[in-house]
N, C-alpha and C positions, 0 to 999 in steps of 0.2 A: 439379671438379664440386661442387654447393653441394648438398647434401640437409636438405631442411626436415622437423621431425616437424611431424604433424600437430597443431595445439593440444589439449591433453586436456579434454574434458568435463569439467565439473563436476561433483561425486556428488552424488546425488540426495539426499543429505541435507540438504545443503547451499541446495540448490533449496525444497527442501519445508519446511524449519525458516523461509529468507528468505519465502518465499512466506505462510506462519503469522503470523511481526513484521511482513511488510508489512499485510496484514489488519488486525492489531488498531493499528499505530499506525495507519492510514489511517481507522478507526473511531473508533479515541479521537477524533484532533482533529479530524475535519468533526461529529464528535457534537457536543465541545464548542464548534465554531462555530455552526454552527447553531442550538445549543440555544441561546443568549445572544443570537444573530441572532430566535429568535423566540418567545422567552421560553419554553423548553423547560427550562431548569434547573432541577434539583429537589437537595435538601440531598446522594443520592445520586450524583449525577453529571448525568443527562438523561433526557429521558424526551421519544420524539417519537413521535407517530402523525400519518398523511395524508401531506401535500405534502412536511411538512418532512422525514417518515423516508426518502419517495423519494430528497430532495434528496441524503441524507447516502449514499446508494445510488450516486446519481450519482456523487457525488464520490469514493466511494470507486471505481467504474468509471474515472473522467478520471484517479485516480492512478497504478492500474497502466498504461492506454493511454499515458498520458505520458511516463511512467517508463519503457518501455521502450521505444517508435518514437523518441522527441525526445530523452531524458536519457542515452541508454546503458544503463537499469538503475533499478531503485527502489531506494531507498535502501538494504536490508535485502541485495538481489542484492549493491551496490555493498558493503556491509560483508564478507561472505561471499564474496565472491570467487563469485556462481553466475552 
């Protein structure tokens, strides 16, 4: 008789630290695309108001939706084993 363990959860640390790095890298770079996509760049980093701050909103929404139905995981999961 073959007895399988059940896969162990991930600790919620792990979950909540990737969940953190996915955020801010998902922020840096649709910031700094956007921001260059529509002349938002400022000597500090970016700086967007209106259409283009939704956009970086959006995108940072399409990464985690992505990343987890289609990719297996965002990046930060996949680093962390969450």
């Amino acid at each position: 008789m073959d007895t399988q363990t059940p896969p162990q959860t991930p600790a919620t640390w792990r979950k909540v630290l990737a969940a953190i790095f996915d955020f801010f890298t998902a922020f840096i770079f649709s910031g700094v695309v956007v921001g260059k996509l529509t002349g938002g760049m400022t000597e500090g980093g970016f700086e967007l108001n209106g259409a283009p701050a939704i956009a970086v909103f959006a995108m940072i929404a399409a990464y985690f939706i992505i990343g987890r139905k289609f990719l297996g995981g965002t990046l930060w999961q996949r680093i962390f084993k969450a």
